[in-house]
C-alpha positions in Angstrom: 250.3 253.1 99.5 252.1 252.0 96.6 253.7 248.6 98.4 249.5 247.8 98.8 248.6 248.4 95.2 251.8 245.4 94.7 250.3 242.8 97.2 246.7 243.1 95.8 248.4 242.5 92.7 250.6 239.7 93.5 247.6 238.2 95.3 245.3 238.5 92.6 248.0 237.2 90.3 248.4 233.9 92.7 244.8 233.5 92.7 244.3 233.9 88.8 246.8 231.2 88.7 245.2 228.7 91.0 241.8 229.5 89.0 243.7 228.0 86.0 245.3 224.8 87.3 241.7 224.0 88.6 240.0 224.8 85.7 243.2 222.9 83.6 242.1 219.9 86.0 238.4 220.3 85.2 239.2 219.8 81.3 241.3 216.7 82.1 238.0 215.4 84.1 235.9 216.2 81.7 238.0 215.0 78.9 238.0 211.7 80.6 234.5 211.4 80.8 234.1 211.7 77.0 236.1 209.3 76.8 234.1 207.1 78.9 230.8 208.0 77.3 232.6 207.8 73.8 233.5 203.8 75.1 229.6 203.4 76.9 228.3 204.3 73.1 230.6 202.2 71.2 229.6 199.2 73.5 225.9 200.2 73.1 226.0 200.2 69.3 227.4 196.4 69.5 224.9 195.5 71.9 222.1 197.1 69.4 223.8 194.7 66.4 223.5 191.9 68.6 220.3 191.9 69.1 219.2 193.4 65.8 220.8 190.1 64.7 219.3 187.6 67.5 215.8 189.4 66.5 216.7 188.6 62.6 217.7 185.2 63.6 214.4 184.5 65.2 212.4 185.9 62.5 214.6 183.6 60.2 213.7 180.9 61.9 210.1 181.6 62.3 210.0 180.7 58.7 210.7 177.4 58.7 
């Protein structure tokens, strides 16, 4: 009886283990994709200047 209470243990040990390397990877994922969004936003706030400054430009120009 005893030898069973062990194994469920040691089982539920392996699987708490497993639970964390998967979850560990899930961080890495997800820490990647800030990354990527953090990138996607920095190039959308360039693209924003651009035009802010084409649409100045124009309205410069308008002017004359």
């Amino acid at each position: 009886m005893h030898l069973n209470w062990v194994l469920v243990a040691s089982k539920m040990l392996d699987v708490a283990s497993k639970m964390l390397d998967v979850a560990s990877k899930m961080l890495d994922v997800a820490s990647k994709m800030l990354d990527v969004a953090s990138k996607m936003l920095d190039v959308a706030s360039k693209m924003l200047d651009v035009a802010s400054k084409m649409l100045a430009l124009r309205q410069g120009l308008r002017h004359y």
